[in-house]
Backbone as numpy.savetxt, mean C-alpha at the origin, in Angstrom:
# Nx Ny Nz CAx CAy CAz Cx Cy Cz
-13.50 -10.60 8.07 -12.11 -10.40 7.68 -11.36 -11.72 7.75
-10.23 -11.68 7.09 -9.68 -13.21 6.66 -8.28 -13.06 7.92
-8.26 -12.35 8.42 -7.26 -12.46 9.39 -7.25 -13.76 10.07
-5.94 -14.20 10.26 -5.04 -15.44 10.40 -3.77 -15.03 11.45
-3.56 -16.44 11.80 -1.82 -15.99 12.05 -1.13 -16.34 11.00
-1.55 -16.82 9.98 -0.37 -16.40 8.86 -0.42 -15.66 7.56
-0.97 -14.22 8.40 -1.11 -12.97 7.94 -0.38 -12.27 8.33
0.45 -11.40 7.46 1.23 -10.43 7.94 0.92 -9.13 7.35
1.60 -8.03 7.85 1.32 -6.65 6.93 2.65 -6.27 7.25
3.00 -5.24 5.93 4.16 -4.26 5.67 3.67 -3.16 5.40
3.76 -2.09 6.41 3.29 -0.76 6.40 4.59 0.12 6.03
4.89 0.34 4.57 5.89 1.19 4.67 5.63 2.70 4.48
6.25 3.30 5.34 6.32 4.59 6.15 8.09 5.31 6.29
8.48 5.02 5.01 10.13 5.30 5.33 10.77 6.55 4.14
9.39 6.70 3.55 10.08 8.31 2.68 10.28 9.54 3.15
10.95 10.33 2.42 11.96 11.44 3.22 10.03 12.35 2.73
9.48 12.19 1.47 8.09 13.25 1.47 8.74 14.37 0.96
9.48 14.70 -0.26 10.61 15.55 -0.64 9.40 16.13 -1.37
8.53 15.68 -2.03 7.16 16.22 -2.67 6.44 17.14 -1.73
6.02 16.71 -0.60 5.35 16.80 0.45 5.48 17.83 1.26
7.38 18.34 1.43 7.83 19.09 2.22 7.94 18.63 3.26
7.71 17.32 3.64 8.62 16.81 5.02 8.09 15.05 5.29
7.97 14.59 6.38 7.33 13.57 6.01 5.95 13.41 6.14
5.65 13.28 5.08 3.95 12.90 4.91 3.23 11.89 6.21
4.06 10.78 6.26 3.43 9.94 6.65 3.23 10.77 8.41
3.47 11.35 8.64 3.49 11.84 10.35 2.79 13.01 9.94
2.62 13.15 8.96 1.68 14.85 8.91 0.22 14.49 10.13
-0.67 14.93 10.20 -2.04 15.17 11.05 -3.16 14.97 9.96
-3.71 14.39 10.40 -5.21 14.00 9.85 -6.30 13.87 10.97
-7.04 14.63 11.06 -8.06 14.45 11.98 -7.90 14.22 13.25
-6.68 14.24 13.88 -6.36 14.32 15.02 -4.78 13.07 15.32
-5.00 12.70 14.41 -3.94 11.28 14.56 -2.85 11.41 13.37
-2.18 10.64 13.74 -1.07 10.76 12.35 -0.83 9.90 10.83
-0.87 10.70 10.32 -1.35 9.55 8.58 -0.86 8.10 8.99
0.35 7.66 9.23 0.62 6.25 9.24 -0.12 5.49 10.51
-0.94 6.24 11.14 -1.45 5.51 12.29 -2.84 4.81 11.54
-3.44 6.05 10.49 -4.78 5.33 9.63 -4.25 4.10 8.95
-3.07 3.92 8.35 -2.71 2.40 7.44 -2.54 1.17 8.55
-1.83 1.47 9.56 -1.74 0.77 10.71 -2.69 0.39 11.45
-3.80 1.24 11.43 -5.45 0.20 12.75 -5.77 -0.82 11.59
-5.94 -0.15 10.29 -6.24 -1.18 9.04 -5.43 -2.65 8.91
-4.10 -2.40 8.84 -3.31 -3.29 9.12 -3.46 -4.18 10.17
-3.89 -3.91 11.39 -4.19 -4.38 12.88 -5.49 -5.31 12.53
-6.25 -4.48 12.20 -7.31 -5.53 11.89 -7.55 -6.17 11.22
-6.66 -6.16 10.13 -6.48 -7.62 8.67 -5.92 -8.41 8.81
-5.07 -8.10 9.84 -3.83 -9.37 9.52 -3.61 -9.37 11.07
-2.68 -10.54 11.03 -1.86 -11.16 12.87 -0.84 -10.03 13.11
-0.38 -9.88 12.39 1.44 -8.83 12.79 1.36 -7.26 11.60
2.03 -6.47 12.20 2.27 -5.62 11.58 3.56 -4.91 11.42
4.37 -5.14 10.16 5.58 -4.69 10.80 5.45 -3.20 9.68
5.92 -1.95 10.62 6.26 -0.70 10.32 7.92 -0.26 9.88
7.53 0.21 8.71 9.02 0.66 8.00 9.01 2.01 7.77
9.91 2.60 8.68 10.11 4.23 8.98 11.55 4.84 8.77
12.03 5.99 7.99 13.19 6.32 8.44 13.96 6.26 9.64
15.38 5.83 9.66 15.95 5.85 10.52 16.11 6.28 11.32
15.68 8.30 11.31 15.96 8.98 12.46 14.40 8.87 13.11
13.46 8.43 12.59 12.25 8.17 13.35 11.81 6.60 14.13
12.97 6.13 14.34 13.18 4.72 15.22 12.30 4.91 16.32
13.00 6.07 17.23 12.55 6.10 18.65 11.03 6.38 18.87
10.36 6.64 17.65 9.40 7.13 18.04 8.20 5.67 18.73
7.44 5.73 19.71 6.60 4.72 20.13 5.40 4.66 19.18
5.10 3.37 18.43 4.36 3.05 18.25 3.70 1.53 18.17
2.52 1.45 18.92 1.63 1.29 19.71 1.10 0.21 18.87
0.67 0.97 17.51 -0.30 -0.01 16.80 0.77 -1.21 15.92
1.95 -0.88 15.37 2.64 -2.13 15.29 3.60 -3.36 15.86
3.41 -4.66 15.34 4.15 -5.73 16.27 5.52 -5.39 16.19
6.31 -4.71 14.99 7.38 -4.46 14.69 8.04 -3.06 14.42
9.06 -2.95 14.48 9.36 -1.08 13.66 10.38 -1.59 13.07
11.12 -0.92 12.21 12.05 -1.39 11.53 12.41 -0.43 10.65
13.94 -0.39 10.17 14.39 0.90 9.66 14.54 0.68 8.43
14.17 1.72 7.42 13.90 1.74 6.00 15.40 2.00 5.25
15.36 1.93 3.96 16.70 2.06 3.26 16.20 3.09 2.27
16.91 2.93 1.31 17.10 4.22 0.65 16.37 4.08 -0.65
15.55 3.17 -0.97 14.02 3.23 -2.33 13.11 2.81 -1.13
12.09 2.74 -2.57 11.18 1.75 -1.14 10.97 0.59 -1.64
11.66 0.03 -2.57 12.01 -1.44 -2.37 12.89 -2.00 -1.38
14.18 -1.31 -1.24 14.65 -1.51 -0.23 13.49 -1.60 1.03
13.35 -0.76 1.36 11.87 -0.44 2.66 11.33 -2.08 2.72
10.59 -2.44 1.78 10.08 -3.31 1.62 10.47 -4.27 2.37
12.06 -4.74 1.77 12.80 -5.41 2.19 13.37 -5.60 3.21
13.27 -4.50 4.34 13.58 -4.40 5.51 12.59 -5.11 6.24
11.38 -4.46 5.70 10.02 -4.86 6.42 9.85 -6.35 6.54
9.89 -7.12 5.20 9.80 -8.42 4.92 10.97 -9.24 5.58
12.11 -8.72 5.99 13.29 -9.41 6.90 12.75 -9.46 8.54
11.69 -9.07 8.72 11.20 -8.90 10.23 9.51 -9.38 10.22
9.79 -9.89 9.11 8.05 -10.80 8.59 8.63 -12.11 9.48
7.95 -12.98 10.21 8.20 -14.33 10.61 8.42 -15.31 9.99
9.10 -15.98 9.53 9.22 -17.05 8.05 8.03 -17.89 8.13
7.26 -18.40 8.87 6.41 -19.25 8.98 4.80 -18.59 8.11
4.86 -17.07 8.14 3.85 -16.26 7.14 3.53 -16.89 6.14
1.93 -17.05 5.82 2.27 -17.48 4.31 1.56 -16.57 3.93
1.31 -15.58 4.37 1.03 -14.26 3.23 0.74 -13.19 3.62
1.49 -12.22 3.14 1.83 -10.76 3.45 1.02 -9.71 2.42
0.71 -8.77 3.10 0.00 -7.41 2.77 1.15 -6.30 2.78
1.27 -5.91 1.39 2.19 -4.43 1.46 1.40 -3.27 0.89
1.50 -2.13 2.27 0.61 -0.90 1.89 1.39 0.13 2.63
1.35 1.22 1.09 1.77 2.10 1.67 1.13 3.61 2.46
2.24 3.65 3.79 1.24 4.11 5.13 0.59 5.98 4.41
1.23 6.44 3.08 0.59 7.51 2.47 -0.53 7.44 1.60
-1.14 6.04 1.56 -2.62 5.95 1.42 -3.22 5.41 2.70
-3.67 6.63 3.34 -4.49 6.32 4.49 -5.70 5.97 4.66
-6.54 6.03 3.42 -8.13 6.23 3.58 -8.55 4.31 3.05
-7.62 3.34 2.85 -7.61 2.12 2.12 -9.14 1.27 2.98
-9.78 1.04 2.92 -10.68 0.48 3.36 -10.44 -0.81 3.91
-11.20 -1.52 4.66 -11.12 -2.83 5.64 -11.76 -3.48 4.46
-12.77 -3.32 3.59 -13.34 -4.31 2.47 -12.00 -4.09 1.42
-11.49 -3.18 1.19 -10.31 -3.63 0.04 -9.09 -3.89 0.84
-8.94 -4.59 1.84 -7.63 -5.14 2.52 -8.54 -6.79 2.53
-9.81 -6.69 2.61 -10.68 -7.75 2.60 -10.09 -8.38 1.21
-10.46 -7.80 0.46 -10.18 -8.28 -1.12 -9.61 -9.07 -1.30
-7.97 -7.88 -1.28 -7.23 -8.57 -1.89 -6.41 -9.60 -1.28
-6.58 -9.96 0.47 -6.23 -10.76 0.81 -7.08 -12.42 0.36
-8.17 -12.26 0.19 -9.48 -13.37 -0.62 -8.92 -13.74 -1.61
-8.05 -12.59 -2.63 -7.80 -13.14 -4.26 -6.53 -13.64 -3.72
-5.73 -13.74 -2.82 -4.39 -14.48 -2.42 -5.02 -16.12 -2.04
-6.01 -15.83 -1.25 -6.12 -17.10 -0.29 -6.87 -17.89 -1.56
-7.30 -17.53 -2.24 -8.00 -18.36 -3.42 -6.97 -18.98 -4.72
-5.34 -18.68 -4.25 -4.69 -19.12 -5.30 -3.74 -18.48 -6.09
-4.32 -17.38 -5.91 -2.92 -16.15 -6.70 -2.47 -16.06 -6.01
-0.87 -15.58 -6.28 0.73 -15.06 -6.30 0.67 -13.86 -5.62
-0.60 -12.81 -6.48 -0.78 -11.68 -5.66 -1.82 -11.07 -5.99
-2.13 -10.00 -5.38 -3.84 -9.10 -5.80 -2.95 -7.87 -5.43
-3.98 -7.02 -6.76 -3.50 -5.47 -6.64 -4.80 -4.95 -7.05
-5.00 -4.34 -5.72 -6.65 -3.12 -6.27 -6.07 -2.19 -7.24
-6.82 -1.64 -8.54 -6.86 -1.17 -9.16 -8.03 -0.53 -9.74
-7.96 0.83 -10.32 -8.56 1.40 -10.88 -8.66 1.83 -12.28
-9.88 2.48 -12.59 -9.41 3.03 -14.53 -9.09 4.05 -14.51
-8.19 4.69 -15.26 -7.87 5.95 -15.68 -8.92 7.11 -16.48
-8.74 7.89 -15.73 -9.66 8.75 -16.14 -9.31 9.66 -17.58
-8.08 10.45 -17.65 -7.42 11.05 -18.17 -6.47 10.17 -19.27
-7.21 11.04 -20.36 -6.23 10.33 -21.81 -4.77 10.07 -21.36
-4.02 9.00 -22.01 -2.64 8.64 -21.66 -2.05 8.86 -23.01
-0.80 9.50 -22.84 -0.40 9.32 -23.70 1.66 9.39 -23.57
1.89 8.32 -24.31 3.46 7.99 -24.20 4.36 8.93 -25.13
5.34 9.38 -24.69 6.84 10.17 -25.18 7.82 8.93 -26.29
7.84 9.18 -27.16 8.82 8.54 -27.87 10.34 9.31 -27.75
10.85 8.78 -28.24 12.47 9.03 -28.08 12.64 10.29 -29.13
11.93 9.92 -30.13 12.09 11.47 -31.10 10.97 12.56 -30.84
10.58 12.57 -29.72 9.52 13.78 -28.85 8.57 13.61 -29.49
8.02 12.89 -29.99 6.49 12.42 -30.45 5.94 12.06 -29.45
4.47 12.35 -29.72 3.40 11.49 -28.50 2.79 10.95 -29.38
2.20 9.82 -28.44 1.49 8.36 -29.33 0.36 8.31 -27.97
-0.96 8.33 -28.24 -1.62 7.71 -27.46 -2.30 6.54 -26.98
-2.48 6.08 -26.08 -2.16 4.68 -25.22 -3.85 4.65 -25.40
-3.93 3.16 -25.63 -6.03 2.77 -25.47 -5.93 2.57 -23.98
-6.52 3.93 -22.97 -7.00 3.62 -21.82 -7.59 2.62 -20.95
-8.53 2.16 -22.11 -9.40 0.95 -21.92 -8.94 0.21 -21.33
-7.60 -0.68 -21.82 -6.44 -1.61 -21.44 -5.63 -1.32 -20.05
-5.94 0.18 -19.64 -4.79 0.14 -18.64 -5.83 1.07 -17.56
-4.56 0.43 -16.32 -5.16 0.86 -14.70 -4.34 1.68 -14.62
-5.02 1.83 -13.02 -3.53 2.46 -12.21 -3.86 1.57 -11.52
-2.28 1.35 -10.33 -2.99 0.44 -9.80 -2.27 1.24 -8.03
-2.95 0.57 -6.59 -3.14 0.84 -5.75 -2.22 -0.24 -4.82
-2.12 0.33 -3.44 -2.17 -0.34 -1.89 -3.37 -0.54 -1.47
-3.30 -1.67 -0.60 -2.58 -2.62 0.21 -2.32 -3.56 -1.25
-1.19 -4.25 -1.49 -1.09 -5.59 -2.22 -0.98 -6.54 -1.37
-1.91 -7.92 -1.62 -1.71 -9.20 -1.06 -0.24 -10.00 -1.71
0.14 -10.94 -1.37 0.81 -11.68 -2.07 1.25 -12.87 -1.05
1.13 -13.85 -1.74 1.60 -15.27 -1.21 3.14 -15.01 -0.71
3.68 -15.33 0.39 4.78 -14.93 1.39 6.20 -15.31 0.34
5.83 -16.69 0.20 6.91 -17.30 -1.05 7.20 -16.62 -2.30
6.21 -15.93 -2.78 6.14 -15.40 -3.86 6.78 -13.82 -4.04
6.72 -13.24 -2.98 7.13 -11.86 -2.42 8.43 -12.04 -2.43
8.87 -13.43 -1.61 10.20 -13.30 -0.86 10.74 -13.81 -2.01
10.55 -14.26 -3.14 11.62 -14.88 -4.19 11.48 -13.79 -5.06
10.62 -12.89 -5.30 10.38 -11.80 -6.07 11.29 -10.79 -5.72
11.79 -10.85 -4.27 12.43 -9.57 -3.96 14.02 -10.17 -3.43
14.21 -11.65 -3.92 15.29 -12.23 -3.49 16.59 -11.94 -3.98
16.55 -10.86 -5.64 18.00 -10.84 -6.07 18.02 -9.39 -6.13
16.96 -8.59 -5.42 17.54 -6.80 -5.19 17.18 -5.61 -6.05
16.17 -6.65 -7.19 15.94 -5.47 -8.50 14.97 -4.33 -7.79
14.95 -3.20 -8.10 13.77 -2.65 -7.51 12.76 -1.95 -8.70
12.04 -1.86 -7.96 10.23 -1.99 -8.90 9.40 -0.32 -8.89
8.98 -0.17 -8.92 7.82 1.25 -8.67 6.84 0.66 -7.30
6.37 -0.81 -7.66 5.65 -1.66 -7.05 5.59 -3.06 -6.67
5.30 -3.78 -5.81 6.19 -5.08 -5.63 5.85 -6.36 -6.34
4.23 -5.78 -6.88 3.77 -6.43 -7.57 4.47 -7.05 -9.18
4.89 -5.58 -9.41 6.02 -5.65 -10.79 6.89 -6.26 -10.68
7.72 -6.62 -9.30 8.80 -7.79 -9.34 7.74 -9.36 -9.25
6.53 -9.49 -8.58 6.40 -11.23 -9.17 5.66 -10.54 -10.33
5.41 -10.25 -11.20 4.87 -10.49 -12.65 6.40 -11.07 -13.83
7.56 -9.67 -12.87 8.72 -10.22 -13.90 9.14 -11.78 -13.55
9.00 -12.09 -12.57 9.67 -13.70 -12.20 8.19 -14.42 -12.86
7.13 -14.49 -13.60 6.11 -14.83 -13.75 5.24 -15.45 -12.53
5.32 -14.87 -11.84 3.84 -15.07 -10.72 2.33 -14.43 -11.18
1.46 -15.09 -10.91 0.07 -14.44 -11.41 -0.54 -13.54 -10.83
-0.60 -12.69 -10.99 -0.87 -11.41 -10.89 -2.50 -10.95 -10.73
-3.41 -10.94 -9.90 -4.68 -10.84 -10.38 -5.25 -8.99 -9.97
-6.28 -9.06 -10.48 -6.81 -7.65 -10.14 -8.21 -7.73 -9.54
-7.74 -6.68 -8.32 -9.41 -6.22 -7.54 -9.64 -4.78 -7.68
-11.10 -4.79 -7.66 -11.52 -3.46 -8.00 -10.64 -2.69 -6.63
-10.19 -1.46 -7.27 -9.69 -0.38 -6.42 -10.56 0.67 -5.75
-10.54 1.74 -4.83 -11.29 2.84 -4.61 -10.64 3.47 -4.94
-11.73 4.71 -5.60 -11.51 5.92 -6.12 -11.07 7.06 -4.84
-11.28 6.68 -3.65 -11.01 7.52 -2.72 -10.01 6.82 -1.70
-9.10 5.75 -2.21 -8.13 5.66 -2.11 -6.57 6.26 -2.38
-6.86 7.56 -2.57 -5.64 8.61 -2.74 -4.52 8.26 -1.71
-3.34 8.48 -2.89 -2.14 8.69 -2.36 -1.68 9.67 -1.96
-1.27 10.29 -0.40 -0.58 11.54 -0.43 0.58 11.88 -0.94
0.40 13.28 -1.90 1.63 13.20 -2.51 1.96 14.58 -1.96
1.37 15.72 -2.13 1.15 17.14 -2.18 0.32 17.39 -0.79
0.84 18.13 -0.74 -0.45 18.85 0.70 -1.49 19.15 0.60
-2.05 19.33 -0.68 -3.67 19.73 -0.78 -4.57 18.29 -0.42
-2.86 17.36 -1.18 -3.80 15.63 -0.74 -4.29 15.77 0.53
-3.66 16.16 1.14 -4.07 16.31 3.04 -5.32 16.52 3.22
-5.76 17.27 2.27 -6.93 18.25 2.74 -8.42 17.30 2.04
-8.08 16.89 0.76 -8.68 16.24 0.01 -9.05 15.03 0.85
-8.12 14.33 1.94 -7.86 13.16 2.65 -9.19 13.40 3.62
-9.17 14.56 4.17 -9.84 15.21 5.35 -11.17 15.16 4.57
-11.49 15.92 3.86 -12.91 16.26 3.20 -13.60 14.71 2.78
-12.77 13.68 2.25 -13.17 12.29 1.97 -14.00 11.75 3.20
-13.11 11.90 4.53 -13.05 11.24 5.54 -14.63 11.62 6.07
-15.23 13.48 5.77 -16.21 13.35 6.27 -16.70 13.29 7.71
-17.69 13.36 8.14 -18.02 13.34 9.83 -17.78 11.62 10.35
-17.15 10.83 9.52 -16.68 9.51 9.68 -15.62 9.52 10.68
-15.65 8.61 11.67 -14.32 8.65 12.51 -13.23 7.73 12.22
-13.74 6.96 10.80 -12.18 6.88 10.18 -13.14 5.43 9.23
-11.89 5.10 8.22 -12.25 4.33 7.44 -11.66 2.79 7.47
-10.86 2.55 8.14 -10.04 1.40 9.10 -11.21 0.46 9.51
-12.51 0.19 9.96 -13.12 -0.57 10.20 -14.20 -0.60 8.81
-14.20 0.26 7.87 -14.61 0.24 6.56 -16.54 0.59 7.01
-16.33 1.24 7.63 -17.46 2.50 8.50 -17.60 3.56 7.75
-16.24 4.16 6.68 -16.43 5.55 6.30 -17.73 5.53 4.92
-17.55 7.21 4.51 -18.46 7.19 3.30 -18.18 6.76 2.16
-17.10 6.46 2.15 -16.76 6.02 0.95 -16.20 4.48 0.84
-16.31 3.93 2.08 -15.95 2.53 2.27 -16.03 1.34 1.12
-15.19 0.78 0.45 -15.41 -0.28 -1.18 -15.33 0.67 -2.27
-15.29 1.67 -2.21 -14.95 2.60 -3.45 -15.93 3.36 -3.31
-17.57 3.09 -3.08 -18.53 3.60 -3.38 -18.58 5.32 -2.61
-19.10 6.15 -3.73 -19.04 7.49 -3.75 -20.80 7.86 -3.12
């Protein structure tokens, strides 16, 4: 692992889970709580970890990060909280969000490698499985060449400078990656896992669980599905 002291992580953990029915990130997984799986990961990639949680979940103790810190109201904002309690001396930060729990120690490996080698930022990504297809303004659909397009995933690497000028005038993004591509930062891509799911829905929960397997977790990149492989 490329862990440094001038590695940081942003574990944000600050949505209300209005999808979810409450907050996801504290739901139960195998005995522990979803944001605690993004957090050992975090622990072991990087020097610091700072945690971004709703406000009324301040008090709660936790253990596995250097920081806690209170979220705002997108999760760019979030971001931004997180990254105000990053150490300025960082030169490069990991943002993952704590509702993909299953992220592997080889893809936090990654995409911190495609940072330290020169890019702006790394985003694991995957292919789309399912035809795409776009809404026009006069309710037409037009379909999109799949081929060309990802989805793309957490943890993102990104050079510290590059983050912090990306997120310096407040626009907010889907992803943070989308603010340095708009300021033109280079953007690179690592293969994603397929069993890198996002919790969105509660069945994700379950789907999370069945991945996980008689594995006692995927944070040291031990599980079955550890690098994507199925």
């Amino acid at each position: 692992m490329l862990a440094s002291n001038s590695t940081w992580a942003v574990v944000v953990a600050g949505g209300s889970g209005a999808r979810f029915g409450g907050y996801k990130q504290f739901a139960t997984l195998r005995g522990r709580e979803v944001v605690d799986w993004s957090l050992e990961a975090a622990q072991r990639a990087c020097a610091g970890v700072v945690l971004v949680v709703p406000a009324d979940a301040m008090p709660r103790a936790r253990p596995l990060a250097t920081r806690v810190v209170a979220g705002g109201p997108t999760r760019t904002a979030s971001v931004r909280a997180g990254l105000a309690a990053v150490p300025d001396d960082a030169t490069f930060i990991v943002v993952h969000d704590a509702a993909r729990p299953l992220a592997s120690a080889q893809l936090w490996r990654a995409v911190i490698e495609a940072v330290h080698l020169g890019a702006d930022a790394a985003v694991p990504c995957v292919p789309l499985a399912d035809t795409v297809k776009q809404r026009q303004d006069d309710g037409r659909l037009v379909t999109l060449d799949r081929r060309r397009l990802v989805a793309s995933q957490t943890p993102q690497a990104f050079l510290a400078a590059a983050l912090r000028a990306a997120h310096a005038d407040g626009t907010d993004a889907t992803d943070d990656a989308a603010l340095v591509e708009a300021m033109g930062g280079r953007v690179v891509e690592v293969a994603g896992e397929p069993s890198n799911l996002k919790l969105t829905a509660l069945v994700d929960l379950v789907m999370a669980d069945a991945l996980l397997g008689d594995s006692p977790g995927l944070g040291d990149g031990a599980g079955p599905v550890a690098g994507g492989r199925w």
